[in-house]
C-alpha positions as CSV (number, residue, x, y, z in Angstrom):
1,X,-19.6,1.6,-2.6
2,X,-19.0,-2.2,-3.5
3,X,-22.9,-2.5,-3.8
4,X,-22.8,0.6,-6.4
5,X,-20.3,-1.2,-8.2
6,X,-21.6,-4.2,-8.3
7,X,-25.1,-2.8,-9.9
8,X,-23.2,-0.1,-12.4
9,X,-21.0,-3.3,-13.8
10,X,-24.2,-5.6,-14.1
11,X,-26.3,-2.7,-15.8
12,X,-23.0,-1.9,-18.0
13,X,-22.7,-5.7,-19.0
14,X,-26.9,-5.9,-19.6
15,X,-26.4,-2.7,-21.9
16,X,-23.2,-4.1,-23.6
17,X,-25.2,-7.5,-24.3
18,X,-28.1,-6.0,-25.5
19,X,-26.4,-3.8,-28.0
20,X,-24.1,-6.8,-29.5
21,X,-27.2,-8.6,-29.5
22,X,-28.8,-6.0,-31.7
23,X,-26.1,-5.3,-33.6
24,X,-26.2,-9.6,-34.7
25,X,-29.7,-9.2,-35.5
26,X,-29.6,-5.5,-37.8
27,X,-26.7,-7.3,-39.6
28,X,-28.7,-11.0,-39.7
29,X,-31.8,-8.6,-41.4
30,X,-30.1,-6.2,-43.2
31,X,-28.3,-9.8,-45.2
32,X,-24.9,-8.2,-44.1
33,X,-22.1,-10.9,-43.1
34,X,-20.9,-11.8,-39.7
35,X,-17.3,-11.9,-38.4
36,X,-17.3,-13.0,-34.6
37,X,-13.7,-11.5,-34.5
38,X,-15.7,-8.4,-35.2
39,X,-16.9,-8.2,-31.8
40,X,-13.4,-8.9,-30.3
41,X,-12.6,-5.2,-29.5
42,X,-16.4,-4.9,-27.4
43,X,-15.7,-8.1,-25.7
44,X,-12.3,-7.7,-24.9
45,X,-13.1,-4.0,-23.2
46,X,-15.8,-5.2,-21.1
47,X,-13.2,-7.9,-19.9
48,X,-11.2,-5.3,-19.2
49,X,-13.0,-2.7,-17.5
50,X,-14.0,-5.2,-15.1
51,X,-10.7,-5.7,-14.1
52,X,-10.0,-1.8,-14.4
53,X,-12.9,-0.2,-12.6
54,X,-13.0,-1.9,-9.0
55,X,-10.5,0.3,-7.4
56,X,-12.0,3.3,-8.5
57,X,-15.3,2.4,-6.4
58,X,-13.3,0.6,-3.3
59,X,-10.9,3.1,-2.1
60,X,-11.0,1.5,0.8
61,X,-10.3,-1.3,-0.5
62,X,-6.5,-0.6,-2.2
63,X,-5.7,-4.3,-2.9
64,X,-7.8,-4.0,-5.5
65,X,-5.5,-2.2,-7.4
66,X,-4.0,-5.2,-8.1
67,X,-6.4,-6.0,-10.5
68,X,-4.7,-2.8,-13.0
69,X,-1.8,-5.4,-13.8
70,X,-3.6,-7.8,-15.6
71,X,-6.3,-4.8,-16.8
72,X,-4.8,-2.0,-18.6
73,X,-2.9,-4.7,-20.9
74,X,-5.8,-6.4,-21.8
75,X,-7.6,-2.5,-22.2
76,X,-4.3,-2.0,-24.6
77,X,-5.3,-5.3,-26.3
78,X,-9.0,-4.1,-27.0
79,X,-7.9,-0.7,-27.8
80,X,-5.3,-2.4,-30.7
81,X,-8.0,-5.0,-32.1
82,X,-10.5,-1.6,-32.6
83,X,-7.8,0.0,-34.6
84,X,-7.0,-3.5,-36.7
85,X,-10.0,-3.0,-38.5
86,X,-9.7,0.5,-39.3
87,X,-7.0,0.1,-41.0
88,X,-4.8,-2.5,-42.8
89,X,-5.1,-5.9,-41.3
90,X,-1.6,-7.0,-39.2
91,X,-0.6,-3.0,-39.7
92,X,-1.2,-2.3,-36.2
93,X,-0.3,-5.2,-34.2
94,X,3.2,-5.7,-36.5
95,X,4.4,-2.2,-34.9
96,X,2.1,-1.0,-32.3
97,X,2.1,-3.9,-29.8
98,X,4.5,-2.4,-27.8
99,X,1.9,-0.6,-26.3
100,X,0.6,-3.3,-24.2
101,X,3.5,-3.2,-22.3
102,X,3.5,0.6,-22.0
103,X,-0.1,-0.5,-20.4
104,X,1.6,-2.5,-18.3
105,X,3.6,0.3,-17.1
106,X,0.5,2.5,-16.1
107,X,-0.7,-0.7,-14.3
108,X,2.4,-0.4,-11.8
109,X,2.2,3.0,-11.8
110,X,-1.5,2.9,-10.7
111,X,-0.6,0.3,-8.2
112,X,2.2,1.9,-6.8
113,X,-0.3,5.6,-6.3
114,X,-3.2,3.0,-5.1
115,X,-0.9,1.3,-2.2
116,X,1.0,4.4,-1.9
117,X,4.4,2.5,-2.9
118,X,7.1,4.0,-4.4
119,X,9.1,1.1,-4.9
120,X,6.7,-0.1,-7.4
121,X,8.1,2.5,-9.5
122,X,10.8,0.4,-10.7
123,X,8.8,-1.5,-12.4
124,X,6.8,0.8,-14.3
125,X,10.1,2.4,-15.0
126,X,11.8,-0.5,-16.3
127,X,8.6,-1.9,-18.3
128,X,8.2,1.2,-19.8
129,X,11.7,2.0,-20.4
130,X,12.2,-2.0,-22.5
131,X,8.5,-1.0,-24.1
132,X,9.8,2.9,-25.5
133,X,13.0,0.6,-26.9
134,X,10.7,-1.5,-28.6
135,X,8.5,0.3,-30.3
136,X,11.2,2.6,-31.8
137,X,12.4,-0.8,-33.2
138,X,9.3,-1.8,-34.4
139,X,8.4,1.7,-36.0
140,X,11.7,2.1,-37.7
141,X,12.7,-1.5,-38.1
142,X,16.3,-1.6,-36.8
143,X,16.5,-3.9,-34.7
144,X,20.4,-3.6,-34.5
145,X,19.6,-0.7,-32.3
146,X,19.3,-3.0,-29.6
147,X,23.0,-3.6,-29.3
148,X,23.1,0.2,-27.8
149,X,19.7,0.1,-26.6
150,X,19.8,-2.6,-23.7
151,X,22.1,0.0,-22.0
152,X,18.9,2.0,-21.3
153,X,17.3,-0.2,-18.9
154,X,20.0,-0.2,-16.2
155,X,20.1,3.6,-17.1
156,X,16.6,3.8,-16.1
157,X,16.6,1.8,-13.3
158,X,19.9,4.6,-12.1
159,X,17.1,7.6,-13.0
160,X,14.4,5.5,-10.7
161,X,17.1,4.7,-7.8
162,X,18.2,8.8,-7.8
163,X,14.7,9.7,-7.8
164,X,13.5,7.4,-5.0
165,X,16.6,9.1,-3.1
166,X,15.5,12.4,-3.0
167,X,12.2,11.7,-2.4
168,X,13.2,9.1,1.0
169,X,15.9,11.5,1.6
170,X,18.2,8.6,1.3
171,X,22.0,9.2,0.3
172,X,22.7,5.5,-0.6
173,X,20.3,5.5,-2.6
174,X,20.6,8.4,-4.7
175,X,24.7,7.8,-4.5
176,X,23.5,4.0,-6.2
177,X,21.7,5.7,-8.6
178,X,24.0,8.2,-9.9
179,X,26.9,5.3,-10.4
180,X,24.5,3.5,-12.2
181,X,23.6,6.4,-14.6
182,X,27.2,7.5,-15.0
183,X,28.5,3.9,-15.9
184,X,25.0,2.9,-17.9
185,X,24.7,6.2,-19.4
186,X,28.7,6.1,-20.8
187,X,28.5,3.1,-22.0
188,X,25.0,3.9,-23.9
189,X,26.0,6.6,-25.7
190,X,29.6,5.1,-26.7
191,X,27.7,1.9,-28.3
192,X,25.2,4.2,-29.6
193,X,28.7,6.6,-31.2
194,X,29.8,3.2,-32.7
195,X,26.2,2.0,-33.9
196,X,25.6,5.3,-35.7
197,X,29.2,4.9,-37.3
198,X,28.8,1.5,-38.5
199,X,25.1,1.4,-39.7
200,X,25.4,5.3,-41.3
């Protein structure tokens, strides 16, 4: 399996090369200009499916799983240069770069499937929990939300706790994670009563 891998990624990087490599000359010919930064998003994927594609063709290897941390955020980093240059520049990355940390998320989540550890759902609950906050911010711009908002980490990590409980069939646990949602989840929606109050 490592040795199909090994000749899919070099025929995939041989393919990639040759079509930037075409695409520099066309342009050269055809007296249009040339942006390196252009290329960014086709760079940047290749990067990342290297990084991405390993444990897919080693299951029996699952530390290779590791490599999904550092992957899917530099897959969400391709994905958001692409969509740069479809539409207004500094659009995208001034309220969409959240989403890298979302990709972050699925990276612990795939390693935590991969080494068959639930624990590592705390982290993917947490990072995606701190990445939904911030890209409401970023979409709507009020950033005072966060005064109510950091209440909905600790909320999470009670939702992630209970959960882990019933799956290990472990009381302390799931007792852990309920006082942490009651308290959390109280105090959230109070701030939130008083934010909504203050700012309309």
């Amino acid at each position: 399996m490592t040795h199909k891998f090994s000749f899919i990624s070099g025929l995939f990087l041989i393919i990639a090369g040759g079509l930037l490599s075409a695409y520099n000359i066309l342009a050269a010919a055809m007296g249009l200009d040339l942006a390196a930064w252009r290329l960014a998003p086709a760079t940047v994927a290749i990067v990342a499916l290297l990084f991405v594609l390993p444990p897919f063709f080693n299951p029996g290897r699952p530390g290779l799983a590791g490599l999904f941390i550092p992957g899917m955020p530099i897959l969400a980093v391709s994905v958001l240069l692409l969509a740069s240059q479809l539409v207004t520049p500094g659009f995208i990355w001034s309220r969409f770069w959240p989403m890298i940390l979302v990709a972050l998320a699925i990276g612990f989540g795939l390693l935590g499937a991969f080494l068959r550890n639930i624990w590592l759902a705390v982290p993917a609950a947490l990072t995606l929990a701190l990445a939904a906050g911030l890209q409401l911010t970023a979409l709507t711009g009020w950033w005072w939300m966060w005064a109510g908002l950091w209440a909905l980490l600790p909320l999470v990590l009670g939702l992630t706790l209970l959960v882990i409980g019933f799956v290990r069939h472990q009381a302390g646990l799931r007792l852990a994670g309920g006082i942490l949602m009651l308290i959390f989840g109280t105090a959230g929606a109070d701030m939130a009563r008083q934010l909504r109050e203050q700012h309309g």
